[in-house]
TIRO-2110 file (N, C-alpha, C; in Angstrom, 1 decimal):
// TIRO-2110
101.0, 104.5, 117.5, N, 1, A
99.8, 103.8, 117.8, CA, 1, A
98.7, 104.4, 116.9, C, 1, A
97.9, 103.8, 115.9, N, 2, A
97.5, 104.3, 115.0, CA, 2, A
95.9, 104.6, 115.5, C, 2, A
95.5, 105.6, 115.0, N, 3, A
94.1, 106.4, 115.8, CA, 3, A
93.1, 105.9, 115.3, C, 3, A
92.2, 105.3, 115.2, N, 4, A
90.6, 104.8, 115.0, CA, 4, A
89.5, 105.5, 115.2, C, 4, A
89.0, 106.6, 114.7, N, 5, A
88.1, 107.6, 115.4, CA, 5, A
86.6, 107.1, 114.6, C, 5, A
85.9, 107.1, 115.5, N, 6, A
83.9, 107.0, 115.2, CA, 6, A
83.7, 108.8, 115.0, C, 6, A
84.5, 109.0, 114.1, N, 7, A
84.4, 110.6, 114.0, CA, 7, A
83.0, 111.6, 113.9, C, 7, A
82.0, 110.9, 113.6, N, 8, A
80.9, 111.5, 114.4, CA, 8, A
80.7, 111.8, 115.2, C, 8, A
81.2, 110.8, 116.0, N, 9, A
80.7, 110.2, 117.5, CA, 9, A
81.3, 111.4, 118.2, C, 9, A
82.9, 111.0, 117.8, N, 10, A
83.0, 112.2, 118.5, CA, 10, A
83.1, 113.8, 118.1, C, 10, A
82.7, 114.3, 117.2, N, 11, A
82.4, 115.5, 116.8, CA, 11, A
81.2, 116.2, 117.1, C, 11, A
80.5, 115.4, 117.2, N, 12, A
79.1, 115.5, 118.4, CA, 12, A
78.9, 115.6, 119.3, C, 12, A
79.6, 115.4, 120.3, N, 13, A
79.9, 115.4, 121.8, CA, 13, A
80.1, 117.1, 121.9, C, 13, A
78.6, 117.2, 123.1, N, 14, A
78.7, 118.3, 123.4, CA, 14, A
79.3, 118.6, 124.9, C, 14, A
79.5, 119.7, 125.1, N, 15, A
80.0, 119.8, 126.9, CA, 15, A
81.4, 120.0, 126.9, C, 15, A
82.0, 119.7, 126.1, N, 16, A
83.3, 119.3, 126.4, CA, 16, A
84.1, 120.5, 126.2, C, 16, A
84.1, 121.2, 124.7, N, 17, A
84.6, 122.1, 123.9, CA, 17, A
84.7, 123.5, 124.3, C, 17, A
85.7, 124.0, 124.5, N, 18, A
85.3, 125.6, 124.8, CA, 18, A
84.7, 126.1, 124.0, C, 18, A
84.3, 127.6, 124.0, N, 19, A
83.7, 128.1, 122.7, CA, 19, A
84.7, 128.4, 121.7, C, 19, A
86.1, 128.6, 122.0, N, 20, A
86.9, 128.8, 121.1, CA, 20, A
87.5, 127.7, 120.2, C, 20, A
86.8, 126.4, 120.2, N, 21, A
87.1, 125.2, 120.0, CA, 21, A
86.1, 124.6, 119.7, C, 21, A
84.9, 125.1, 119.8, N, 22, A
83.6, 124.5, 119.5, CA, 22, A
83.5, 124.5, 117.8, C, 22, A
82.7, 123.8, 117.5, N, 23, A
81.9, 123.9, 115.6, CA, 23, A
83.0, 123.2, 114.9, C, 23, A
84.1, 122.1, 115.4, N, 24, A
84.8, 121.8, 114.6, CA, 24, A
84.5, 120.8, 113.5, C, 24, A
85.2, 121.0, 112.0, N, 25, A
84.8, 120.7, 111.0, CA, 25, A
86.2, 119.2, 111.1, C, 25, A
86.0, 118.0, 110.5, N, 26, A
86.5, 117.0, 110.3, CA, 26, A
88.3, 117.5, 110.4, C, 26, A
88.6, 118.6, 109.4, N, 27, A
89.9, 118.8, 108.8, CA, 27, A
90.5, 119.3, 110.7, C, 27, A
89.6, 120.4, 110.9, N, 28, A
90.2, 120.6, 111.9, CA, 28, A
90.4, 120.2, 113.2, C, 28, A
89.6, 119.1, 113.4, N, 29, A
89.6, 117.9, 114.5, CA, 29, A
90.8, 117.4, 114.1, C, 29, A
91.7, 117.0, 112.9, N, 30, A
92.7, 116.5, 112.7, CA, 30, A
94.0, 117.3, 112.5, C, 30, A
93.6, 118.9, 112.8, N, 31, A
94.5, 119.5, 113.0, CA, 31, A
95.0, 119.4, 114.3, C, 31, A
94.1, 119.6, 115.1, N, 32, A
94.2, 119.8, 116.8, CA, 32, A
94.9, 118.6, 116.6, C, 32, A
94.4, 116.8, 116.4, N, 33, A
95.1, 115.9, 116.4, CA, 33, A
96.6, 116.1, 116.9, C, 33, A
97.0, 116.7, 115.4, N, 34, A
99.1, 116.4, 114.8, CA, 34, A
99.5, 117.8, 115.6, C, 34, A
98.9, 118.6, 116.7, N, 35, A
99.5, 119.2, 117.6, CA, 35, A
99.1, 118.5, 119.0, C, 35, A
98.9, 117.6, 119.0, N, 36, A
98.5, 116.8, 120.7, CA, 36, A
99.1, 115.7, 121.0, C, 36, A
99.1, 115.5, 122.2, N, 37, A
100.2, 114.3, 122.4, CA, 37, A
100.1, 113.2, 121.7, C, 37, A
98.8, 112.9, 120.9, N, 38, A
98.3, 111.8, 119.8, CA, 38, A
99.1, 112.3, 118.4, C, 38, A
100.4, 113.4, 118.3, N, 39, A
100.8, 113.5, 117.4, CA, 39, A
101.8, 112.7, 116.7, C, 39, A
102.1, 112.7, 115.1, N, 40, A
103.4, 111.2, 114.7, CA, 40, A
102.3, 110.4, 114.4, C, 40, A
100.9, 109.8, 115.1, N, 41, A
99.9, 108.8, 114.9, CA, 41, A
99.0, 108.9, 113.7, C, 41, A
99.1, 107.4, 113.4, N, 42, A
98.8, 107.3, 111.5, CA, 42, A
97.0, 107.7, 112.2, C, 42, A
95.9, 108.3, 111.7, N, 43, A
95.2, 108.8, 111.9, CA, 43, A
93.6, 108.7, 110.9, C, 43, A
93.0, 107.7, 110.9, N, 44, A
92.1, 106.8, 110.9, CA, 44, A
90.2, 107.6, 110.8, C, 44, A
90.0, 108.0, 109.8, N, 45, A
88.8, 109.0, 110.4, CA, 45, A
87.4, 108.4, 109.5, C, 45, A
86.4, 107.6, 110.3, N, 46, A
85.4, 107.2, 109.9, CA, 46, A
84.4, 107.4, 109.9, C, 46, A
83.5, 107.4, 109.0, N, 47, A
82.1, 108.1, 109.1, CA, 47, A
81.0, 107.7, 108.7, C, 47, A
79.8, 107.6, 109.2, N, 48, A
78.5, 107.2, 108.4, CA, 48, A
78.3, 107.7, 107.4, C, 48, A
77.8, 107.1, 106.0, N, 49, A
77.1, 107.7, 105.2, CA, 49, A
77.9, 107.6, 104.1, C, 49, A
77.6, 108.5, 103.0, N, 50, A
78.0, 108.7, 101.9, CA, 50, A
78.9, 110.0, 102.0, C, 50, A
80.2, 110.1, 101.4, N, 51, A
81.1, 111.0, 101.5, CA, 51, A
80.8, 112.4, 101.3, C, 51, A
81.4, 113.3, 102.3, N, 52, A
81.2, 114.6, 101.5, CA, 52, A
83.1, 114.6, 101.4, C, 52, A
82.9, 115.8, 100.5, N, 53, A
84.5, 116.8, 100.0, CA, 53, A
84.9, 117.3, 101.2, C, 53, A
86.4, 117.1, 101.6, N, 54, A
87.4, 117.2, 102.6, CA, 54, A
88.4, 118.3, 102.0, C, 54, A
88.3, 119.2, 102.6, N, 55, A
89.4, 120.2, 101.4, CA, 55, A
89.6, 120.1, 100.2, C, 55, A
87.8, 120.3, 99.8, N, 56, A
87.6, 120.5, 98.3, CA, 56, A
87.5, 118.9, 97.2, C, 56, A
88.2, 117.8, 98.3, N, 57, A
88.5, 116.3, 97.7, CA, 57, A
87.3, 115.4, 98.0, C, 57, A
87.1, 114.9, 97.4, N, 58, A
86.4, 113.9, 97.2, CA, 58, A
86.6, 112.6, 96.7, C, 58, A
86.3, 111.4, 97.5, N, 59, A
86.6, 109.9, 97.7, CA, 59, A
86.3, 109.4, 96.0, C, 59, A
87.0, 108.3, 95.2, N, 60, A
86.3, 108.2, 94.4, CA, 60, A
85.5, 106.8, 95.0, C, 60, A
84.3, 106.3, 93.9, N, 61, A
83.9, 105.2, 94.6, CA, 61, A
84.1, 103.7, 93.7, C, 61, A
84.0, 102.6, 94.9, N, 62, A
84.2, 101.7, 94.5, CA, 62, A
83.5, 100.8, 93.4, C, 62, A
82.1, 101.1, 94.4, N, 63, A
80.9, 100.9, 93.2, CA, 63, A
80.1, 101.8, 93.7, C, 63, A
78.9, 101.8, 93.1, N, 64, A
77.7, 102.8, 93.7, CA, 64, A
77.4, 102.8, 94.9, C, 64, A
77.9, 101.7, 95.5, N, 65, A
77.5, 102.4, 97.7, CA, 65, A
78.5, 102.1, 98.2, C, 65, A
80.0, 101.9, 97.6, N, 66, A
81.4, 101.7, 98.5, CA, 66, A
81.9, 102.9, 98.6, C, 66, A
82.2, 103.8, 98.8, N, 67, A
83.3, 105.1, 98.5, CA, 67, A
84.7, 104.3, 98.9, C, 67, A
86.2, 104.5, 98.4, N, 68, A
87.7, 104.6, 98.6, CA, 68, A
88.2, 104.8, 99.6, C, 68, A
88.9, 104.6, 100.4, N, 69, A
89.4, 105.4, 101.7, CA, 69, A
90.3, 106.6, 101.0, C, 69, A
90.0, 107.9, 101.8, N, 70, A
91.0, 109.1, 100.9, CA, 70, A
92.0, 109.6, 101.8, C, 70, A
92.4, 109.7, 101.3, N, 71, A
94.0, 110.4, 102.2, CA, 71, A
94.2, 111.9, 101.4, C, 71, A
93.8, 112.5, 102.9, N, 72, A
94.0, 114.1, 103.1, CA, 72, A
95.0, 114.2, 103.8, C, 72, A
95.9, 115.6, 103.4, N, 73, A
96.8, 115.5, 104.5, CA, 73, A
97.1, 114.4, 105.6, C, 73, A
96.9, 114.9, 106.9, N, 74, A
97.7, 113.8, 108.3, CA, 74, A
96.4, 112.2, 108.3, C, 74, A
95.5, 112.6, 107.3, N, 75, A
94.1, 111.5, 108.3, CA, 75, A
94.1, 110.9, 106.8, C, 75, A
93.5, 109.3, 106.9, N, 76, A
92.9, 108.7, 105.8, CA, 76, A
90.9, 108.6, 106.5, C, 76, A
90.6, 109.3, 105.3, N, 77, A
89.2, 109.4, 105.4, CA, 77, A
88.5, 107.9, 105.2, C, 77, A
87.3, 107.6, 105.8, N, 78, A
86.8, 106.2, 105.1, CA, 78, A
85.1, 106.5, 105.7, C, 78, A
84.3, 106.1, 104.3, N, 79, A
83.0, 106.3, 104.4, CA, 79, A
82.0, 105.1, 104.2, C, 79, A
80.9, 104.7, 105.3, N, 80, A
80.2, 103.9, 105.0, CA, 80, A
79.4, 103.6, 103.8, C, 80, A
79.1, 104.3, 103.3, N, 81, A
78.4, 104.3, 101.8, CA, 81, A
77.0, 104.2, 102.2, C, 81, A
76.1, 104.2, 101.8, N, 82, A
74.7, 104.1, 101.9, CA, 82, A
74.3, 102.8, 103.1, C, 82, A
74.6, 101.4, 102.8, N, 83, A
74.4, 100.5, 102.6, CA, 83, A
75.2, 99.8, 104.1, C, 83, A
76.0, 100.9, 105.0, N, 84, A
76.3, 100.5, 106.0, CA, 84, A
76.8, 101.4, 107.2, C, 84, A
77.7, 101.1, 108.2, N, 85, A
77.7, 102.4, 109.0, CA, 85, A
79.0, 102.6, 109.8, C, 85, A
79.4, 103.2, 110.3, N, 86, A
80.9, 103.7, 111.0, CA, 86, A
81.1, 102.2, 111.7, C, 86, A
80.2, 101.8, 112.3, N, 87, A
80.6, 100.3, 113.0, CA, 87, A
81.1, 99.0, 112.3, C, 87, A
80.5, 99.2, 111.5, N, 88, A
81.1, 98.2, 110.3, CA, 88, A
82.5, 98.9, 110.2, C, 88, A
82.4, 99.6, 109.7, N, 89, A
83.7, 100.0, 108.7, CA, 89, A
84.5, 100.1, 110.1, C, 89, A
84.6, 100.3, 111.2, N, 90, A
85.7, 100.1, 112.3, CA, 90, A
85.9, 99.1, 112.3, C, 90, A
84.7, 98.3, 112.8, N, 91, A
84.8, 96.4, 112.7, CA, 91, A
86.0, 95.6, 111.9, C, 91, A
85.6, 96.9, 110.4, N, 92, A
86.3, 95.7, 109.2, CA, 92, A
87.6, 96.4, 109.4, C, 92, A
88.2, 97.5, 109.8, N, 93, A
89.4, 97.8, 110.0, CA, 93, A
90.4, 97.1, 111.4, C, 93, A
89.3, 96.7, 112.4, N, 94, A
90.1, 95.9, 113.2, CA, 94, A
90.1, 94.7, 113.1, C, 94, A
89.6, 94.2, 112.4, N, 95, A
89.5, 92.7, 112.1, CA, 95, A
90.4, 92.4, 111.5, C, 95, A
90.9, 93.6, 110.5, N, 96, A
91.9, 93.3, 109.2, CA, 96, A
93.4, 93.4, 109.8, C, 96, A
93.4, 94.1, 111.1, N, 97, A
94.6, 94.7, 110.9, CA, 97, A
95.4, 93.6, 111.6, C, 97, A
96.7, 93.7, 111.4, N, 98, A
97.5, 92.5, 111.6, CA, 98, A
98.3, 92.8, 113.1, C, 98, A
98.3, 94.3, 113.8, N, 99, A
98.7, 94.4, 114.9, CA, 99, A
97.1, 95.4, 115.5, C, 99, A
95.8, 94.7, 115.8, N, 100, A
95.0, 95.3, 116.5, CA, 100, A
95.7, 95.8, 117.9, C, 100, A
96.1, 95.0, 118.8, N, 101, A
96.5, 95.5, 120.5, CA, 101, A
97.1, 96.9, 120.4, C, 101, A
98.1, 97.4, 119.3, N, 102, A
98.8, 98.5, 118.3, CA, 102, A
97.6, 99.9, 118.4, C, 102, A
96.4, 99.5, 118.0, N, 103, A
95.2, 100.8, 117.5, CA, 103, A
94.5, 101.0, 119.1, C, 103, A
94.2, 102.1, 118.7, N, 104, A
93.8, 103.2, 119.8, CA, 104, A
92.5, 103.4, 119.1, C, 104, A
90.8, 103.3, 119.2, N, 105, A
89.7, 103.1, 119.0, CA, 105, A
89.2, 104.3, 119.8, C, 105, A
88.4, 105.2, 119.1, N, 106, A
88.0, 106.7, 119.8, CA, 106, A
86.3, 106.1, 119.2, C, 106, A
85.6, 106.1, 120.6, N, 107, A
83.9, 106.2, 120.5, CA, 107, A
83.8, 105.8, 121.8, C, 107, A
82.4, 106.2, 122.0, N, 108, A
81.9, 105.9, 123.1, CA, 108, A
80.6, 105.4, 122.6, C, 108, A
80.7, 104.9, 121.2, N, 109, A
79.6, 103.9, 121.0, CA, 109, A
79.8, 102.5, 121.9, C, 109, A
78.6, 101.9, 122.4, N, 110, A
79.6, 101.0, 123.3, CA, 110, A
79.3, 99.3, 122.3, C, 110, A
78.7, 99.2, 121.4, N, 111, A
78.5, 98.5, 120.2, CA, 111, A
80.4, 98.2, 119.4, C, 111, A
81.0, 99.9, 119.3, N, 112, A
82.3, 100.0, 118.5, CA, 112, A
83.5, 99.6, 119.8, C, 112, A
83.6, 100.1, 120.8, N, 113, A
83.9, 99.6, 122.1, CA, 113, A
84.0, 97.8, 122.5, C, 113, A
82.8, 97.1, 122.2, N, 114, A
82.6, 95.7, 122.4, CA, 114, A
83.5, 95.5, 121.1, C, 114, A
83.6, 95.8, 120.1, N, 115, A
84.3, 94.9, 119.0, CA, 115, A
85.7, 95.2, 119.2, C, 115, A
86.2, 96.5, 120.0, N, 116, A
87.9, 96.6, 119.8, CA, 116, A
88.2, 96.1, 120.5, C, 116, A
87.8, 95.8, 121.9, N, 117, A
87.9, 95.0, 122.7, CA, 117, A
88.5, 93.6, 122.9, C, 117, A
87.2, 93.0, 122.0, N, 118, A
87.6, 91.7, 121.1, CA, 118, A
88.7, 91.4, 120.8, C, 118, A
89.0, 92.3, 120.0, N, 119, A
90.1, 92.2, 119.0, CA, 119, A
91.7, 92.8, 120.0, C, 119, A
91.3, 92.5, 121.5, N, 120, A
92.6, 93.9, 121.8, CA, 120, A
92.6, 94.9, 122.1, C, 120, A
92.3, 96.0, 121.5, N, 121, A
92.4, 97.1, 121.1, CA, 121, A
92.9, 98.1, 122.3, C, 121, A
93.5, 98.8, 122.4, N, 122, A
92.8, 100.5, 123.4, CA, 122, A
91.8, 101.0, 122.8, C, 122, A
90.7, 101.2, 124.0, N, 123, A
89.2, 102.2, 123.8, CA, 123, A
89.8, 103.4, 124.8, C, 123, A
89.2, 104.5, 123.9, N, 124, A
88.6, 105.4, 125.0, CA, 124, A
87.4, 106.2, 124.4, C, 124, A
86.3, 107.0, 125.3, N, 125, A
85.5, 107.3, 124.8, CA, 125, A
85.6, 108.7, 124.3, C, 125, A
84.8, 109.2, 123.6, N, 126, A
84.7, 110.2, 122.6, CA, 126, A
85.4, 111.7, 123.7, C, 126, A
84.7, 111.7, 124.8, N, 127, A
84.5, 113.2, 125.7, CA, 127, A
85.7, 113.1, 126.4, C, 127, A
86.7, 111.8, 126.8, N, 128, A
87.9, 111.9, 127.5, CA, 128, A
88.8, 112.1, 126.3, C, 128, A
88.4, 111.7, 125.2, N, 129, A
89.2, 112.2, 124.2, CA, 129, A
89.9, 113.4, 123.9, C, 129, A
88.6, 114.4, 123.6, N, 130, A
88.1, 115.8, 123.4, CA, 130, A
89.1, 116.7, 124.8, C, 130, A
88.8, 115.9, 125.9, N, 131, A
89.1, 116.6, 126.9, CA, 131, A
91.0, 116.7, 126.8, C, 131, A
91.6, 115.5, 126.3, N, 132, A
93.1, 115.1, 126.4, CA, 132, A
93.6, 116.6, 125.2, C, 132, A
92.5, 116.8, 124.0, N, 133, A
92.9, 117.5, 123.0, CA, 133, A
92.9, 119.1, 123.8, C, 133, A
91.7, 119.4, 124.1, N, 134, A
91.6, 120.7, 125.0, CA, 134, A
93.2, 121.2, 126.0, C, 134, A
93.2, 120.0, 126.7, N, 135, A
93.8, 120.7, 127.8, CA, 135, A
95.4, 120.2, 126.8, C, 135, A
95.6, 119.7, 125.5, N, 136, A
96.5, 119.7, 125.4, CA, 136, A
96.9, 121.5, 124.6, C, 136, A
95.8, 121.5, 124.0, N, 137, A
95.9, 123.1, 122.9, CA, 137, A
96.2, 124.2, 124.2, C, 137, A
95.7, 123.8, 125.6, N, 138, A
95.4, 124.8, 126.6, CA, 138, A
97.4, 124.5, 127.0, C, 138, A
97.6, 123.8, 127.3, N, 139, A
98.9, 123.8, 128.2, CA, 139, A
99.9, 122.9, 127.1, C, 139, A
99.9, 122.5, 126.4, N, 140, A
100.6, 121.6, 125.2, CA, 140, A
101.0, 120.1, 126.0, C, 140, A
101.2, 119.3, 124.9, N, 141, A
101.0, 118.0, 125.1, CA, 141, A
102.3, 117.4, 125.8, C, 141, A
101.9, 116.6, 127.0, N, 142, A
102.5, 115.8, 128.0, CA, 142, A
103.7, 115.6, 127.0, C, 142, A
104.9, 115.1, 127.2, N, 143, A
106.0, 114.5, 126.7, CA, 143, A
105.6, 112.9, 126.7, C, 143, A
105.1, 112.6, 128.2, N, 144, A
105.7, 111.0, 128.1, CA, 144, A
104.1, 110.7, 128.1, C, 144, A
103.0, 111.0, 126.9, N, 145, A
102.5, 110.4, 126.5, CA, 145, A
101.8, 109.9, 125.5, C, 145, A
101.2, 109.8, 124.6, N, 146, A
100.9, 108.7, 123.5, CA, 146, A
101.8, 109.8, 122.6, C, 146, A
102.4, 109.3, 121.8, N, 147, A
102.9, 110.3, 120.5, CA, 147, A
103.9, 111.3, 121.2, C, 147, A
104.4, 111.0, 122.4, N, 148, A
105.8, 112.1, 122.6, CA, 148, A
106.9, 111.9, 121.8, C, 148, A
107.3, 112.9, 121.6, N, 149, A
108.1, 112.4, 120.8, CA, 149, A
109.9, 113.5, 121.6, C, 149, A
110.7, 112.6, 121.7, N, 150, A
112.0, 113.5, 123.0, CA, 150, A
112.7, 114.5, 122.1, C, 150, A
113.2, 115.4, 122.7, N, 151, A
113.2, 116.7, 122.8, CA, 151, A
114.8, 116.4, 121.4, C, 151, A
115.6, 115.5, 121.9, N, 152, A
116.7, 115.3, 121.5, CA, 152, A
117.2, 114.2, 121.2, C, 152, A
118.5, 113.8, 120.5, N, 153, A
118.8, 112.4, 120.3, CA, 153, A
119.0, 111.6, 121.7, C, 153, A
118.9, 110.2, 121.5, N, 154, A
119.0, 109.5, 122.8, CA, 154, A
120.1, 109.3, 123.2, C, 154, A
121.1, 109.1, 124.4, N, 155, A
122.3, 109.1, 125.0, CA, 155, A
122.4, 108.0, 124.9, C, 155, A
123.7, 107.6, 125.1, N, 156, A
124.4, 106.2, 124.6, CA, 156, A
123.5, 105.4, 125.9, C, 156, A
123.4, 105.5, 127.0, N, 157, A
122.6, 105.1, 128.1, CA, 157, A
121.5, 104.5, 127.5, C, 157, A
120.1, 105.5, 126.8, N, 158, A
119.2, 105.0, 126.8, CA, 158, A
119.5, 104.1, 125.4, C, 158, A
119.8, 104.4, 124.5, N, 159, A
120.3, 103.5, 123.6, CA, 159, A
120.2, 102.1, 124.1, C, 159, A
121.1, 101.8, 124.7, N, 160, A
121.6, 100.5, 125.5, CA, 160, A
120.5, 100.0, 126.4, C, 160, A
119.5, 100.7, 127.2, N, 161, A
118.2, 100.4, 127.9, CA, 161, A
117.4, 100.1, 126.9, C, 161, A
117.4, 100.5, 125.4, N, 162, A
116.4, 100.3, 125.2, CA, 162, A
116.3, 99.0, 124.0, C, 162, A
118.0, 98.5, 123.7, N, 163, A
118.2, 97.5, 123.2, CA, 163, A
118.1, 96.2, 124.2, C, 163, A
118.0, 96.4, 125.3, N, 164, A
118.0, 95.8, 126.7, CA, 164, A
116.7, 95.1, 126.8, C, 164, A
115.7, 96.3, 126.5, N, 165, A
114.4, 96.3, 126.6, CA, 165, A
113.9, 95.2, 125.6, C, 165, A
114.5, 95.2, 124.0, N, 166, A
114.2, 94.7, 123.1, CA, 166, A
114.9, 92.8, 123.0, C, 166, A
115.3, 92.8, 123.8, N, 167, A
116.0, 91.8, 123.9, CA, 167, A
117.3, 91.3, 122.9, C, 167, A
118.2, 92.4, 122.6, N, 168, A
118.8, 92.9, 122.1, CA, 168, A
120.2, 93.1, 122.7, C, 168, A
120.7, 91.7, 122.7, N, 169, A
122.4, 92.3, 123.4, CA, 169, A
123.2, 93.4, 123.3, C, 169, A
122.9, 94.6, 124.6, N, 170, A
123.9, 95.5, 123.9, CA, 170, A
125.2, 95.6, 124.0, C, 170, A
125.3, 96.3, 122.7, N, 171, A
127.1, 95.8, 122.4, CA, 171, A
128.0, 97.8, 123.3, C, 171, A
129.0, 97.1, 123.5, N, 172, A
130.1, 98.6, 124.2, CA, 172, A
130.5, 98.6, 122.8, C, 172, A
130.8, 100.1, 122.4, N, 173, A
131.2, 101.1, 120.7, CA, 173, A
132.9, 100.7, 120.9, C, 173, A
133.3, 100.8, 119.7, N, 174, A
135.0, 99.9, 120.3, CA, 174, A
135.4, 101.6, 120.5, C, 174, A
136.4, 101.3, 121.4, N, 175, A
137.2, 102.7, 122.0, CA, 175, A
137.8, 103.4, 120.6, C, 175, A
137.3, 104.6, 120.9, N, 176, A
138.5, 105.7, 119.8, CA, 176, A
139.7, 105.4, 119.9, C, 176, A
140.3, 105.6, 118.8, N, 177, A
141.9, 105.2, 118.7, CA, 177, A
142.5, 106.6, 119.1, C, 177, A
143.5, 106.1, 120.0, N, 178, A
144.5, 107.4, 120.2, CA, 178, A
145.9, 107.6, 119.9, C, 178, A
145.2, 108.9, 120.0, N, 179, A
145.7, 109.3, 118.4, CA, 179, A
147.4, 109.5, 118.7, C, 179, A
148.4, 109.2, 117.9, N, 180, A
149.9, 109.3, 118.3, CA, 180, A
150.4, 110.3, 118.6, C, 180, A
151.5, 110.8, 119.5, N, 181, A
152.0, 111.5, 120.3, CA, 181, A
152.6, 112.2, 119.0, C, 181, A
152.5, 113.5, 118.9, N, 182, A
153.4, 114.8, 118.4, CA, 182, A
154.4, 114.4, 118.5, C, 182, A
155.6, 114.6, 116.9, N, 183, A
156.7, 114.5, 117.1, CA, 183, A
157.3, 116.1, 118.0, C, 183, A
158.6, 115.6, 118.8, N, 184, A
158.9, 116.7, 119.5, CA, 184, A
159.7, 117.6, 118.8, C, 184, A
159.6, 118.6, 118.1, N, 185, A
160.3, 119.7, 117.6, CA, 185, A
162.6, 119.9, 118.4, C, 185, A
163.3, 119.7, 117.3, N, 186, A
164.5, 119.9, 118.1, CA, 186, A
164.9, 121.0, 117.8, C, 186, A
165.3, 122.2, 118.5, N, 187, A
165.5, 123.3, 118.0, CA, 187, A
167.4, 123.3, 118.1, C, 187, A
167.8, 123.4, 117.0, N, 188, A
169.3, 123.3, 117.0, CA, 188, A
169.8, 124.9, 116.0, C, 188, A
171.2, 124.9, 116.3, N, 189, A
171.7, 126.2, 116.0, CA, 189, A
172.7, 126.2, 115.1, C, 189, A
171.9, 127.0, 113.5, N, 190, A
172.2, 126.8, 113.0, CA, 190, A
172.6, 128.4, 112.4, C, 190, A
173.1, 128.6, 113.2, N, 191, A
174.0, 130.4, 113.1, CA, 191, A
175.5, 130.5, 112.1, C, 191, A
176.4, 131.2, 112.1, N, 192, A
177.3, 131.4, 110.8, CA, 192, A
178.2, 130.7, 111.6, C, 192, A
178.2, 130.6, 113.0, N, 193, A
179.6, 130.2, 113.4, CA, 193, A
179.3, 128.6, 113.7, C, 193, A
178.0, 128.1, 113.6, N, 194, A
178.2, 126.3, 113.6, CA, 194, A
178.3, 125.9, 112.1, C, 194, A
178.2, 126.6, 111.0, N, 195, A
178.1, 126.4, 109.7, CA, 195, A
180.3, 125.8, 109.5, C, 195, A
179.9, 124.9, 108.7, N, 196, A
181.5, 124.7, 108.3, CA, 196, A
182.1, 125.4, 107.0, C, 196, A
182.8, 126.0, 107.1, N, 197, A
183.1, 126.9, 106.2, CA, 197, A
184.4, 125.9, 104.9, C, 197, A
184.2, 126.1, 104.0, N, 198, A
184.7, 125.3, 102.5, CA, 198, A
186.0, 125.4, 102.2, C, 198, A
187.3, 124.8, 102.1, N, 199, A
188.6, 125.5, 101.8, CA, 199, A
188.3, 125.6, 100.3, C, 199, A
188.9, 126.5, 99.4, N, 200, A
189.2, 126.8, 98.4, CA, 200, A
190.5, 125.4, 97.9, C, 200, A
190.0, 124.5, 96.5, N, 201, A
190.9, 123.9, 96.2, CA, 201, A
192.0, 124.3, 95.4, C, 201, A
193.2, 123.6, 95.8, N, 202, A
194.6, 124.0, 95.0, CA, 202, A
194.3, 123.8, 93.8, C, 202, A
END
C-alpha cells in the first residue's frame, strides 16, 4: 500500500513525539517509516515550496517553478515549486494513479483528506500516524498490520487459502514417486569346497 504523506503536515505535529524522537528531519521520518509496520511500502513524501537538498541531493527542475520528483533511498521526494502547494501535488498524484483505493494518504489537512476520499483512498491523520510510528520503535511493529511482512515461507495450506482467496482453482502437487524397493542382497557360499575343481587334460 503505497504511503502519501503531507510531509509537513506531519512533521509539525506537536504532542505526539517523545523527546528522543522529537526534531525529525524528512530523511529520518523515512527511516522510522522502513522499520514500522508501514514497512516494504513505496513511500511518497510531499512538500510545499521549493526544494531543499535531502542527503546532500537535490531535485533537478522542470522549468523555473516545477522541481522533478527525487528518489532518495526508501522515499520519492516531490516539491510544489513556488507556484503551488502539497495539496495540489497530492491531488495530482491521486488523480493520476490507476489503483487510488491501493494509497494510504497521511494529513490531517482536511482540504487533502476531502480529495482522497474522492478518489477512494485510506486517510489517516498526521498525529495517529506519528503515534502507530512511536509505539511501533517502542514495542516493534504488529505482524498483521499494514506492511507485515510473515516471519517464514507459506505452508502448502496457506498457499491454497490464498489461491482460494484469489479465485484461483487450487490445484493438489502430483504425489512423489516412490521410489523402488532395494534389490535384496543374496549371500551365497563361495568357499574352496563349493568351488569345482578342473581335471587335468590327457
Amino acid at each position: 500500500m503505497p504511503l502519501v504523506l503531507d510531509a509537513y503536515n506531519v512533521l509539525h505535529v506537536s504532542g505526539v513525539l517523545p523527546p528522543d524522537m522529537a526534531g525529525m528531519g524528512p530523511h529520518d521520518l523515512v527511516e522510522t517509516i522502513t522499520s514500522s509496520r508501514y514497512r516494504g511500502q513505496s513511500i511518497w513524501m510531499v512538500f510545499d515550496g521549493l526544494p531543499t537538498a535531502i542527503l546532500g541531493q537535490s531535485p533537478r527542475m522542470i522549468d523555473a517553478y516545477r522541481p522533478a520528483p527525487m528518489e532518495v533511498g526508501d522515499a520519492v521526494y516531490h516539491f510544489s515549486g513556488p507556484r503551488s502547494n502539497a495539496d495540489a501535488v497530492i491531488a495530482e498524484l491521486v488523480t493520476r494513479s490507476s489503483a487510488p483505493t491501493r494509497l494510504l494518504v497521511v494529513s490531517s489537512d482536511h482540504a487533502v483528506q476531502r480529495t482522497a476520499r474522492r478518489r477512494r483512498c485510506k486517510v489517516i491523520d498526521s498525529a495517529t500516524f506519528l503515534q502507530h510510528l512511536v509505539h511501533d520503535v517502542r514495542h516493534g511493529p504488529p505482524r498483521d498490520r499494514l506492511g507485515g511482512k510473515p516471519s517464514g515461507p507459506l505452508s502448502r495450506d496457506q498457499v491454497q487459502a490464498w489461491l482460494r482467496y484469489f479465485g484461483v482453482e487450487p490445484t493438489e502437487p502430483p504425489p512423489k514417486p516412490v521410489a523402488p524397493p532395494l534389490p535384496q542382497l543374496r549371500v551365497t557360499d563361495h568357499g574352496p569346497a563349493a568351488r569345482r575343481t578342473r581335471r587335468p587334460r590327457a
